[in-house]
TORPAVEX-877585 format. One line per 10 residues: number of its first residue (from 0); for each residue x, y, z of C-alpha. Coordinates in Angstrom, 3 decimals. Each point is the difference from the previous one (the first is absolute). Example, Ala and Ser with C-alpha at 12.3 -4.5 7.8 and 13.67 -1.06 7.14 Angstrom:
2
0) 12.300/-4.500/7.800; 1.370/3.440/-0.660
This chain:
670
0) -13.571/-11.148/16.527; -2.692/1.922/-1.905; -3.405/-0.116/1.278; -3.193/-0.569/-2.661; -3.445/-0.722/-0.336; 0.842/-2.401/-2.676; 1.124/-3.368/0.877; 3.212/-0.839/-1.472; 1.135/-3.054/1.559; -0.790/-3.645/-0.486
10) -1.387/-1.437/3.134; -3.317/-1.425/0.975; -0.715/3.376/2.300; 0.442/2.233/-2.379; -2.034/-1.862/-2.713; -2.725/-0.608/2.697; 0.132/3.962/0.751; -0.522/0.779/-3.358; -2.973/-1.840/-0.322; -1.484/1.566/3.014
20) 0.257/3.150/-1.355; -0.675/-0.361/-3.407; -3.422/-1.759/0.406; -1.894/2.905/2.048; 1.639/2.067/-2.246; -1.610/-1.738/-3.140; -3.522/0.283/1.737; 0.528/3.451/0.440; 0.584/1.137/-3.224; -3.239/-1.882/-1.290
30) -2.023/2.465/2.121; -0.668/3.408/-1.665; 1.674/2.714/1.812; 0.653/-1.431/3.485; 2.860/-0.167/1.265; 1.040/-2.728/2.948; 3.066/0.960/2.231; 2.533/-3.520/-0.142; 2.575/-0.406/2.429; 3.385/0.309/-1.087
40) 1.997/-3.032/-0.517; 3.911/1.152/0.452; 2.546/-2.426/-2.084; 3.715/1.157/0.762; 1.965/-0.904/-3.537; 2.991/1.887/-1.884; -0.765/1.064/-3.252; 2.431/1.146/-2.839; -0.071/3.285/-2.321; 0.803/-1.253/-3.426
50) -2.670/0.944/-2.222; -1.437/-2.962/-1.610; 1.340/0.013/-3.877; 1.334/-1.653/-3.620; 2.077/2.425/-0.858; 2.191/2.587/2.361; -2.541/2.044/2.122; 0.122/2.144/3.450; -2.557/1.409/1.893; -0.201/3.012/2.270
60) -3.331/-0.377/2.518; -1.626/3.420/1.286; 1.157/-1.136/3.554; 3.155/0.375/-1.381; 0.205/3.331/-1.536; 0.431/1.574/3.094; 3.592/-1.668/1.000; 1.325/1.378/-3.141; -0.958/3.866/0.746; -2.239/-0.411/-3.735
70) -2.047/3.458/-0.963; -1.070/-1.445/-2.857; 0.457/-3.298/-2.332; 3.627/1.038/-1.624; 1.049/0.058/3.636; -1.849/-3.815/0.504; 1.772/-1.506/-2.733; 3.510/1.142/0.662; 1.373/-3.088/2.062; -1.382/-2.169/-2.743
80) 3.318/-1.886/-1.789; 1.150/1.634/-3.717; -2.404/2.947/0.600; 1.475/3.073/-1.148; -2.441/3.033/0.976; 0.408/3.125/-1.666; -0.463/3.559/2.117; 0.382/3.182/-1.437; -0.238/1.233/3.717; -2.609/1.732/2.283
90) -3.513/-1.469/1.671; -1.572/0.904/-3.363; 2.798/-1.041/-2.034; -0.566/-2.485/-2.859; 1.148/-4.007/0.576; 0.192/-2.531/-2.352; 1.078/-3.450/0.170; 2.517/-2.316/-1.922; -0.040/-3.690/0.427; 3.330/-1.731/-0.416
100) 1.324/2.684/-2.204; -2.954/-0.109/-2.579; -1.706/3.873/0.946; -3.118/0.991/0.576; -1.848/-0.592/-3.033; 0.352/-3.969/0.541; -1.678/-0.178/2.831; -3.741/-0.349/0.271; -1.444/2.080/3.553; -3.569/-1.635/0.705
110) -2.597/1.093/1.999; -2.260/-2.804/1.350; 0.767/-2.364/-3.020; -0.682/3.037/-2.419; 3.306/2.063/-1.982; 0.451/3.103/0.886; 1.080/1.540/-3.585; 2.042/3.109/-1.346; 0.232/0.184/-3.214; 1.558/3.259/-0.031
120) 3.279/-0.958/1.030; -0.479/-3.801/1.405; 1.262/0.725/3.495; -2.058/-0.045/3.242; 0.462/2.255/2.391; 0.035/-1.875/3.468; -0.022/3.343/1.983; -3.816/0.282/-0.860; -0.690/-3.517/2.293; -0.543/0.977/3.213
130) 0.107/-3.281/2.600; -3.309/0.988/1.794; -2.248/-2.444/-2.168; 2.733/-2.119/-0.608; -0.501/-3.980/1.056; 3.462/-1.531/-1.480; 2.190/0.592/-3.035; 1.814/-2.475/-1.858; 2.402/0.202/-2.570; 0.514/-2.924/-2.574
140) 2.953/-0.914/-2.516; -1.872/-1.161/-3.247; -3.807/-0.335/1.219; -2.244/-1.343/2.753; -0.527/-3.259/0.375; -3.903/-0.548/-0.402; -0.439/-0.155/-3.679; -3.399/1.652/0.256; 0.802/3.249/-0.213; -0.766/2.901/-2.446
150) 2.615/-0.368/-2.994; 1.351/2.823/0.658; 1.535/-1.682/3.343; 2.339/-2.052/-2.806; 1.178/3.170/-1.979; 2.816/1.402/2.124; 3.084/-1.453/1.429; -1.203/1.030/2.880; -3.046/0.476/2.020; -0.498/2.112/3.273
160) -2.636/-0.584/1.730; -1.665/2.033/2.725; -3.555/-1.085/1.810; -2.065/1.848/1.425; -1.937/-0.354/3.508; -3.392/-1.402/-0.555; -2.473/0.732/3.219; 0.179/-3.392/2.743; -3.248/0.975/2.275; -3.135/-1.552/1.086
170) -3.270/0.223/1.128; 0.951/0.570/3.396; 2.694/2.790/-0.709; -1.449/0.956/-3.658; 2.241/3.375/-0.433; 3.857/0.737/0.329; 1.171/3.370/0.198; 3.927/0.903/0.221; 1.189/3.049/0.134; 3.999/1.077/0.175
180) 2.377/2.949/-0.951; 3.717/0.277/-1.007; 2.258/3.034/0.516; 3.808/0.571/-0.371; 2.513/2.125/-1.598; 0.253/2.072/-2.623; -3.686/1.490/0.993; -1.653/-3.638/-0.537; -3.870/-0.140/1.321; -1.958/-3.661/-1.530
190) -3.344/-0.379/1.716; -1.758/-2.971/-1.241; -2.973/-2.156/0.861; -1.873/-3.230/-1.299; -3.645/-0.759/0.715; -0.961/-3.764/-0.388; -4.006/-1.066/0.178; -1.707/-3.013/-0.043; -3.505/0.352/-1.681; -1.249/-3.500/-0.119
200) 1.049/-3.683/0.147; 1.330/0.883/-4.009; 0.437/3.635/-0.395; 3.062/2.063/1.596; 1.932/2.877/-0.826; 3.307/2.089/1.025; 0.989/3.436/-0.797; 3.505/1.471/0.884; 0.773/3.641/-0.215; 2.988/1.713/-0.235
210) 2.181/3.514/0.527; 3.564/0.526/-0.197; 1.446/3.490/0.435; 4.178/0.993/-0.341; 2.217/2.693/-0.471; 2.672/-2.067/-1.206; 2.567/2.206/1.509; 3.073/-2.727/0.545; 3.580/0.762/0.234; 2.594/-1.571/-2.020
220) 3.765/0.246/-0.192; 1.929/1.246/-3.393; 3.768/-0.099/-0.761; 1.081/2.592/-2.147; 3.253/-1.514/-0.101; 1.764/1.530/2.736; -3.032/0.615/3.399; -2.834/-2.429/0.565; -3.232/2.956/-0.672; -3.153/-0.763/2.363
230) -3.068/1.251/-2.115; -2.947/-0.798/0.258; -2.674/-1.609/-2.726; -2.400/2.393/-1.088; -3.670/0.279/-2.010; -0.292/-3.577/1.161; -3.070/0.695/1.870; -3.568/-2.658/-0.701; -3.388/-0.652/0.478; -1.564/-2.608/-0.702
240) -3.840/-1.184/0.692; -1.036/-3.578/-0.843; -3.510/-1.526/0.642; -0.337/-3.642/-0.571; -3.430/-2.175/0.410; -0.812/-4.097/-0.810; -3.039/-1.405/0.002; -0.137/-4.078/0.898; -3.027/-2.387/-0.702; 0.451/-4.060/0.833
250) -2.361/-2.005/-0.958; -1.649/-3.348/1.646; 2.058/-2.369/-2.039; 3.931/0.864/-1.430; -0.836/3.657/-1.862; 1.563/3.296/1.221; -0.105/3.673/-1.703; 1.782/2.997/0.939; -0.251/2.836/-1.291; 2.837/3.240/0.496
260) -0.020/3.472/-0.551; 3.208/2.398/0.344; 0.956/3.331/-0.265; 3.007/1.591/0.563; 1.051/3.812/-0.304; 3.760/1.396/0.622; 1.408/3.345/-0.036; 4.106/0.207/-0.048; 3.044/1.795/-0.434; 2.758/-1.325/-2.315
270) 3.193/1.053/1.492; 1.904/-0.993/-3.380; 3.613/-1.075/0.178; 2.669/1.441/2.266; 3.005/0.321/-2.296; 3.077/1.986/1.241; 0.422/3.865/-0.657; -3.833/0.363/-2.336; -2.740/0.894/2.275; -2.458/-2.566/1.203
280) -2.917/0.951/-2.018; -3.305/1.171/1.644; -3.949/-0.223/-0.517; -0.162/-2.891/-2.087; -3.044/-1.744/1.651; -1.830/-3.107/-1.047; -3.369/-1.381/0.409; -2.165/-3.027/-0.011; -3.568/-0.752/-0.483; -0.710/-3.774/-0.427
290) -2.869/-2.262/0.291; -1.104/-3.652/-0.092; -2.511/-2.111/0.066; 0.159/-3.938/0.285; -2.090/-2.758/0.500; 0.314/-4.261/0.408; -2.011/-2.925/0.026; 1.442/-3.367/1.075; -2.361/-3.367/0.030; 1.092/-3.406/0.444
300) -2.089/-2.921/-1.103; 0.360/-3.807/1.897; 0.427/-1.330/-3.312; 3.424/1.778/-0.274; -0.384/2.766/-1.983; 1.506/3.410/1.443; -1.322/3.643/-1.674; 1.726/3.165/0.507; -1.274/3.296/-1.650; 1.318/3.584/0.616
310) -0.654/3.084/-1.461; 1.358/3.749/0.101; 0.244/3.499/-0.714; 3.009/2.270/0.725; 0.245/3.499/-0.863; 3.465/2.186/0.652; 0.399/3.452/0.041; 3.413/1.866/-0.029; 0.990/3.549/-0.244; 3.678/1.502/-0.431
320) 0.849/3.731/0.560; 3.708/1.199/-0.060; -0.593/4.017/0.169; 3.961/-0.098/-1.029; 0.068/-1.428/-2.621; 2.221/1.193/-3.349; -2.698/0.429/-2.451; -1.689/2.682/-1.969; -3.004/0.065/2.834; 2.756/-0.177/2.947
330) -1.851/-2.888/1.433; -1.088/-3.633/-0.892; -3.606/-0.888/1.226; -0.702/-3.809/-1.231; -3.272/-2.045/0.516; -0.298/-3.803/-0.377; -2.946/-2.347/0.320; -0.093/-3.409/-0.432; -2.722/-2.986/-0.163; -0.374/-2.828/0.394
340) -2.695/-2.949/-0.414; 0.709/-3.606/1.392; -2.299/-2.952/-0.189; 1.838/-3.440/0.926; -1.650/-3.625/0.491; 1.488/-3.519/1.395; -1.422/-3.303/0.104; 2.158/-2.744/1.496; -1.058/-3.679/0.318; 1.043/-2.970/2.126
350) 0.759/-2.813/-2.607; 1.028/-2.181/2.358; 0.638/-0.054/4.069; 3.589/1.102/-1.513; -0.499/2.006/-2.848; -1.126/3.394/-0.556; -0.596/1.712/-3.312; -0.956/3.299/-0.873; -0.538/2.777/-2.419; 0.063/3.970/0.230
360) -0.906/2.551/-2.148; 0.993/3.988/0.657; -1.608/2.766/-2.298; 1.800/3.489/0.722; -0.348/3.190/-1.846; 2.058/3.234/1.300; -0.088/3.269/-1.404; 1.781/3.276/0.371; -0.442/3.875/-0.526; 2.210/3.144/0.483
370) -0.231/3.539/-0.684; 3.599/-0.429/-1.964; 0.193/1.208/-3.383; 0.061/-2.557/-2.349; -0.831/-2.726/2.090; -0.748/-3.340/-1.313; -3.106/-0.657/2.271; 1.063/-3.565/0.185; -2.606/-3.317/0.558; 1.589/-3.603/0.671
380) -2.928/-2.977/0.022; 2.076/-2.824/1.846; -1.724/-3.844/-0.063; 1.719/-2.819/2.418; -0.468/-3.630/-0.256; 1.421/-2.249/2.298; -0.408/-3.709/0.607; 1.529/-1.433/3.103; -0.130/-3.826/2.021; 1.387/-0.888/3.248
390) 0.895/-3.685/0.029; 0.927/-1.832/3.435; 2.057/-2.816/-0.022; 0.641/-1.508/3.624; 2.970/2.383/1.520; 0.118/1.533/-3.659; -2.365/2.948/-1.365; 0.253/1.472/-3.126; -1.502/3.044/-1.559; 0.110/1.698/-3.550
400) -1.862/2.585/-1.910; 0.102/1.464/-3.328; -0.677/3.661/-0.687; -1.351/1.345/-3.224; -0.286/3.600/-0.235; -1.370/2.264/-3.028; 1.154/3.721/0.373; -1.549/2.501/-2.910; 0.569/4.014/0.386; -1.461/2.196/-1.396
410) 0.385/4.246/-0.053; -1.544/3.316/-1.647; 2.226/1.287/-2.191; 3.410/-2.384/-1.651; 1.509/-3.087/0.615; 0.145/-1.928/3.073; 1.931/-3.501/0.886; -1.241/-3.292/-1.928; -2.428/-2.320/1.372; 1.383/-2.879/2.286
420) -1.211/-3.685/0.796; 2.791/-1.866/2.254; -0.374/-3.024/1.697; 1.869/-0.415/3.277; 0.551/-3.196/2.145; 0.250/-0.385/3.698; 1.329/-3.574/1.016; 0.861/-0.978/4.046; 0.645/-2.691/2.319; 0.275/-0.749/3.828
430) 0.551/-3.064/1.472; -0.263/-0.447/3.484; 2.914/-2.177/1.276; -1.107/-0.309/3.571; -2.384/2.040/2.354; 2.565/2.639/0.645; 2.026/-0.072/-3.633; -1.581/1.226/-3.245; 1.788/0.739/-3.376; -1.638/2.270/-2.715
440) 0.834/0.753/-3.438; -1.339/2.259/-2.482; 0.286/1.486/-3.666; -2.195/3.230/-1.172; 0.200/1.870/-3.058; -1.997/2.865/-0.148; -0.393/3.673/-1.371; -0.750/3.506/-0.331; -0.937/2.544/-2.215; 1.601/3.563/0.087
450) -2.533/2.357/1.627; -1.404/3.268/-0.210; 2.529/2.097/0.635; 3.092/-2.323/-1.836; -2.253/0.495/-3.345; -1.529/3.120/-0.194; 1.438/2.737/2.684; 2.299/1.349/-2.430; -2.710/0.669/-2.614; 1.207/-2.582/-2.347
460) -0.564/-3.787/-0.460; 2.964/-1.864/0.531; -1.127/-3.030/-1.968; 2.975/-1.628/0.601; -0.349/-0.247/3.131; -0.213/-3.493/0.951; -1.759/-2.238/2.620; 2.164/-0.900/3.006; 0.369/-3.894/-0.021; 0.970/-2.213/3.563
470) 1.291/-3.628/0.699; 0.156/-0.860/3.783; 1.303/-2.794/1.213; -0.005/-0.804/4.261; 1.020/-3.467/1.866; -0.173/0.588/3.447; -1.076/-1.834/3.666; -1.757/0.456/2.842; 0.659/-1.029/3.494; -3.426/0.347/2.527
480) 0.159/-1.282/3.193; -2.543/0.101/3.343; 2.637/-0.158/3.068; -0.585/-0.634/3.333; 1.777/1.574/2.831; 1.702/3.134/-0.111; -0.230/0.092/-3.738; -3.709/0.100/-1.508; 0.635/-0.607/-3.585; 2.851/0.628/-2.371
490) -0.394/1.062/-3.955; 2.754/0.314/-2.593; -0.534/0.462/-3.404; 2.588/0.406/-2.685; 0.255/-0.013/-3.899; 1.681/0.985/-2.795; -0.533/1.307/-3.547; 0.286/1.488/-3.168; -1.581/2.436/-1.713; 0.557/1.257/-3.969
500) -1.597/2.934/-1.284; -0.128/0.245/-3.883; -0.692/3.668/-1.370; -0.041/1.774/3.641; -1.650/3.309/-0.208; 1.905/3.080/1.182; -1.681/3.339/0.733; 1.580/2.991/0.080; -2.592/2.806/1.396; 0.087/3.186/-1.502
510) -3.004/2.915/-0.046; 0.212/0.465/-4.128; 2.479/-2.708/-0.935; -0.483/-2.864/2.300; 1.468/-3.671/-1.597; -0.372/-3.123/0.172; 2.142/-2.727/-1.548; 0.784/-3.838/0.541; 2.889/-1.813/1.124; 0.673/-3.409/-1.994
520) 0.436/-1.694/2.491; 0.843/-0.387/3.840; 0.048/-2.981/2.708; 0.134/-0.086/3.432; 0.849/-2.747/2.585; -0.384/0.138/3.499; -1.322/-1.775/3.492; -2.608/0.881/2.246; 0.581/-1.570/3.490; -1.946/0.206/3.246
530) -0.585/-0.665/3.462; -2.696/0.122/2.387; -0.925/-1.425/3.690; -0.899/1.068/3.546; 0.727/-1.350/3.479; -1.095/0.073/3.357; 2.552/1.394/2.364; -1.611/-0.378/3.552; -2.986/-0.181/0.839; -0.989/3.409/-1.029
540) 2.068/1.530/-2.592; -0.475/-1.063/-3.450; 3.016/0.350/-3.108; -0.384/0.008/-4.182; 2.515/0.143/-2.372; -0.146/1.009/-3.589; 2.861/-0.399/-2.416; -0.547/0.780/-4.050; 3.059/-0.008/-1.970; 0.246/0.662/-3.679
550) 2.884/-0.141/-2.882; -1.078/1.733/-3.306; 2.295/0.025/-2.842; -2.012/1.303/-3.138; 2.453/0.984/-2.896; 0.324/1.735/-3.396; 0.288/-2.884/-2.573; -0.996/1.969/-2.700; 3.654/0.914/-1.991; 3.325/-1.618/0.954
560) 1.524/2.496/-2.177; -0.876/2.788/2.554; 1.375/0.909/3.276; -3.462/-0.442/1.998; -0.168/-3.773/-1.177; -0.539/-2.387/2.893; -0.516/3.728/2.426; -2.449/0.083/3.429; -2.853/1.397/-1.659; -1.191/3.170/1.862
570) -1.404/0.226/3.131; 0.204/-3.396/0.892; 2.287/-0.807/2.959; 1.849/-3.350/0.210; -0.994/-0.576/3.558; -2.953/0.403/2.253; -0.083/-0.458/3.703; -3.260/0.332/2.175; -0.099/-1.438/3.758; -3.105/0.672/2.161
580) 0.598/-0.964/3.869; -2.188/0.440/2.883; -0.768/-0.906/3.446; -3.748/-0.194/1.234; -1.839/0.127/3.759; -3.635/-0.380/0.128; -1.183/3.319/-1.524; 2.935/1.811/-0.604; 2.748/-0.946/-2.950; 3.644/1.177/-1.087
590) 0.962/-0.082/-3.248; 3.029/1.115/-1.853; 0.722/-0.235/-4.153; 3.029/0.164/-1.500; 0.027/0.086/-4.028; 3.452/0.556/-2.065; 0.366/0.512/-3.754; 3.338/-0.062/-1.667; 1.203/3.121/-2.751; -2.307/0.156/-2.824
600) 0.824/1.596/-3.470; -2.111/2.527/-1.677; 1.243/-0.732/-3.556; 1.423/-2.598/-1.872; 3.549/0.945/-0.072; 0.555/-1.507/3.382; 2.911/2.552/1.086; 0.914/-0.094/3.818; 0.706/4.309/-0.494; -2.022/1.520/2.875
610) -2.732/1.970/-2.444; -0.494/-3.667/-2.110; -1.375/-1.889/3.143; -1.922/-0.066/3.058; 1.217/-1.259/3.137; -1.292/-2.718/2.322; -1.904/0.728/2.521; -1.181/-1.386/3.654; -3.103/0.998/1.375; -1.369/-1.298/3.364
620) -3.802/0.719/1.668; -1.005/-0.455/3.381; -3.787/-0.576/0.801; -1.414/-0.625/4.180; -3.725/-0.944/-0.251; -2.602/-0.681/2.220; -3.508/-2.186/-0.709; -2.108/-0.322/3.026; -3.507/1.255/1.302; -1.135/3.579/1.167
630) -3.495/-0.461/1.558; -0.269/-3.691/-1.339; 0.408/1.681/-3.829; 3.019/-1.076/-1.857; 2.692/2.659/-0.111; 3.323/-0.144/-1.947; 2.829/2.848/0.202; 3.231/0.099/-1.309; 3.306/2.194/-0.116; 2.396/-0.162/-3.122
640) 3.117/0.932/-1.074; 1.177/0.169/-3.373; 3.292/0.150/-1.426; 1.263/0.012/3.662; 3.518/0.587/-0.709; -0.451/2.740/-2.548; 1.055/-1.397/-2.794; 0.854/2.315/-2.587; -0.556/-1.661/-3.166; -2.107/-0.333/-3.525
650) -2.179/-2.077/-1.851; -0.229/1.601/-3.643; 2.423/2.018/-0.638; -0.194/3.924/0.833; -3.654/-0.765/2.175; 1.490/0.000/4.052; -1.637/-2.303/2.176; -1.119/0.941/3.724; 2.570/0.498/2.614; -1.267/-1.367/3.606
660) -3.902/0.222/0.791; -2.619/-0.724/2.271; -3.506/-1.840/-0.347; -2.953/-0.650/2.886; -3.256/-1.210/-0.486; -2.899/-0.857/2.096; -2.923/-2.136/-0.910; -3.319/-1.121/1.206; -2.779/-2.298/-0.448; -3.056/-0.078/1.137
């Protein structure tokens, strides 16, 4: 049994507790900054880890990140069910994530409620999110549930999304400071601390600051068809600097503002590809300036009425050098910059005491230069409009939303794609069939347009190229439980879908002849299934268990005539295991992670030859960690190992992964 400060039992004692301490509480927040110390009333109750949700969702807490040896949030998100997570290797290497076998560009990463965009190439790189500042992350199939949201919340098949720590403190204790460091292999060094400060009864802000240092120097294994070669990785050194401050005002009735600022620098090496008997090439080095600036305001009104306005500015810098490069200059030295300008507003209203409505409306306009000759200098202006209602019914709730969004482009010199106005629907259901059994149903059709790169990197407009359209379809349950005993709670949640892709866009990178192209069609069907609880085993010792499996079957529909009709597209595996176990005492926890991904093809012929696939792997992590006091000041320390068996094995094909490495950290507070 669980111990909390909230009361989660029905009985006359616990209702007559919660009184008690809610009514010197109320009196003490009507006097201006004084604070009144309350005794604490202890409730012992189980409690369940199913986040709270319409359509498929799962959660990751920042408790938690710590049992699964995360560095960042591509490591978080892992152990969610049909997340694929691409790694092209190293601490600085880049990671990108695929939902159910849909890639990268379908799935919407927000910070704090606001997108973070690129529209460059349309992937987010998750290596860039350290977990220092992080609160929770949650990843959901189709869209969150609260229909007041910025539209842009509704315009991906997917939406990831990571919150931030806002500052907890009082008058009493007005200031937080925390201060911690990470070191491991391959020369790793990430010092990091986050000041929080209390300035009055509305004003408080947090800044978190950031280094991470590596030389990248891993070993790896290559067959050259006869001996197993140890080598190791080289010019996959980084440094990085990020600097990250928020602003938060609450007012005396329901409005809050925050206000964000980021900035983050990094310096790398690109090892390139390791391909058998051509040197690895060397000095290709990448680098990163980009900057942000974002800012809510959230009131709500006793009359109903909910408002929600954000705002932001992004600006990304990128710079390329290959000094080997086959050219008339010998080298390749590229610059990008990108823009972009984001202004959103939400107004939801409560019809009735079971029926929300609301309305969104996104403007977005991104913009992109290089110092390529040629280059189109391309602008896209991008307007959403989305209308949504939430409707509950007794056991039944229901929730739809219709999408409208108006895409013009515009560039300096030529022709660019035409203008596009689409409407796309978003229709679910869950009905609640008793307290511990829900079902949930849900069909989304949604989006995207081809970005930067798929248009112009190759110098000339493909107007062809078209938008990428989606159907989803999901029916699944959920199974949520408080136990009492030995068991605390138990959570299961499975579903099942399908997924059809008309006029899937394939890129084929290329420095001077890069391609893109679309697929007529493709579907996919699959299950996501998992399992969660913990248990008391004694009196001291405390177990969890953490069970995600996922099918994906996403296929070529596109030509029966051809020999890839009805083929694995690439990179996706069929099957996904990820179990998390561990064993806690007091302070000090155990925790080991398995994760297993069957073979993978890197093209669409789907040949079983050796040089046409890429294995399945098995990689394992082992994390001891400690949370306690030094001095009365909070203290956590852990130990990590990754890959602990030594897996030899890859993610993209011709980028090694890691062999066996280390990680310890130390943190403070004061």
């Amino acid at each position: 049994m669980k111990k909390s400060v909230i009361p989660c039992v029905k009985s006359v004692t616990c209702k007559l507790a919660w009184v008690l301490a809610v009514l010197p509480f109320h009196q003490a927040l009507a006097q201006s900054d004084t604070t009144r110390k309350l005794r604490e009333v202890t409730i012992s109750s189980s409690r369940t880890e199913m986040l709270k949700s319409i359509t498929p969702a799962q959660q990751i807490k920042a408790e938690q990140f710590i049992r699964y040896g995360a560095f960042n949030v591509a490591d978080a998100i892992r152990g969610f069910s049909g997340v694929a997570v691409k790694d092209y290797g190293g601490v600085g290497g880049l990671k990108t994530v695929s939902v159910r076998g849909l890639g990268a560009n379908h799935t919407a990463v927000l910070l704090d409620g606001i997108q973070i965009n690129d529209a460059e190439n349309g992937q987010i790189d998750l290596s860039k999110f350290n977990l220092n500042n992080v609160q929770e992350i949650a990843l959901y199939n189709g869209q969150p549930s609260d229909i007041n949201q910025p539209a842009r919340s509704f315009a991906s098949a997917s939406v990831l999304s990571i919150k931030t720590i806002k500052p907890d403190l009082t008058a009493e204790k007005p200031y937080s400071i925390t201060a911690g460091i990470k070191a491991g292999s391959f020369g790793l060094m990430n010092p990091y601390m986050q000041w929080q400060q209390r300035l009055s009864n509305q004003w408080s802000f947090i800044v978190n600051g950031y280094t991470e240092n590596a030389n990248g120097k891993y070993p790896y294994t290559e067959n050259d068809g006869i001996n197993n070669v140890r080598k190791d990785r080289v010019a996959a050194d980084v440094k990085i600097q990020q600097i990250d401050g928020a602003a938060y005002w609450m007012g005396t009735d329901s409005s809050k503002f925050s206000l964000r600022v980021n900035y983050y620098h990094a310096n790398r090496g690109l090892p390139g590809a390791v391909v058998l008997y051509v040197p690895t090439p060397e000095g290709q080095r990448l680098w990163n300036n980009d900057f942000f600036a974002q800012s809510g305001y959230q009131k709500s009104w006793a009359n109903g009425f909910r408002l929600l306005v954000n705002a932001k500015y992004a600006n990304n810098y990128l710079h390329y050098y290959n000094p080997q490069f086959f050219n008339a200059a010998g080298f390749l030295d590229q610059h990008f910059r990108q823009q972009e300008f984001y202004q959103s507003a939400s107004l939801a209203y409560i019809i009735a005491k079971n029926w929300e409505v609301s309305y969104a409306a996104d403007l977005v306009i991104n913009n992109m230069t290089a110092n390529l000759p040629s280059f189109k200098y391309p602008t896209r202006t991008t307007v959403l409009n989305v209308l949504a209602t939430n409707v509950k019914l007794g056991k039944l709730t229901l929730q739809g939303s219709l999408l409208n969004s108006n895409i013009n482009e515009s560039v300096a010199t030529g022709t660019t794609i035409p203008s596009r106005n689409v409407f796309s629907p978003t229709l679910m259901a869950n009905y609640k069939i008793n307290d511990p059994l829900t079902v949930r149903v849900f069909y989304k059709n949604i989006f995207r347009v081809p970005t930067f790169n798929e248009l112009y990197y190759n110098f000339i407009t493909n107007t062809k190229l078209k938008p990428e359209f989606v159907d989803q379809l999901d029916a699944g349950l959920t199974y949520s439980k408080n136990l009492f005993g030995a068991v605390e709670y138990l959570s299961i949640t499975a579903d099942v879908y399908y997924n059809k892709v008309k006029d899937k866009i394939i890129y084929t990178p290329n420095v001077y002849s890069g391609s893109a192209q679309n697929i007529d069609k493709t579907e996919g069907v699959g299950a996501d299934i998992g399992i969660r609880t913990e248990s008391n085993m004694g009196k001291l010792y405390k177990g969890l268990l953490a069970l995600n499996y996922s099918y994906q079957r996403a296929m070529n529909f596109s030509f029966p005539t051809e020999s890839t009709y009805k083929n694995q597209l690439p990179y996706t595996p069929q099957h996904l295991v990820n179990l998390n176990v561990g064993v806690s005492r007091k302070g000090w926890g155990l925790y080991y992670n398995q994760m297993f991904s069957s073979l993978r093809f890197y093209n669409n012929n789907n040949s079983y030859y050796k040089d046409e696939y890429l294995p399945a792997y098995a990689l394992a992590d082992l994390s001891l960690v400690y949370k306690g006091k030094y001095r009365r000041l909070p203290i956590l320390v852990s130990a990590e190992v990754n890959n602990l068996y030594n897996e030899n094995y890859v993610v993209v094909r011709s980028y090694p992964m890691p062999g066996r490495s280390f990680r310890i950290s130390f943190q403070i507070t004061i």
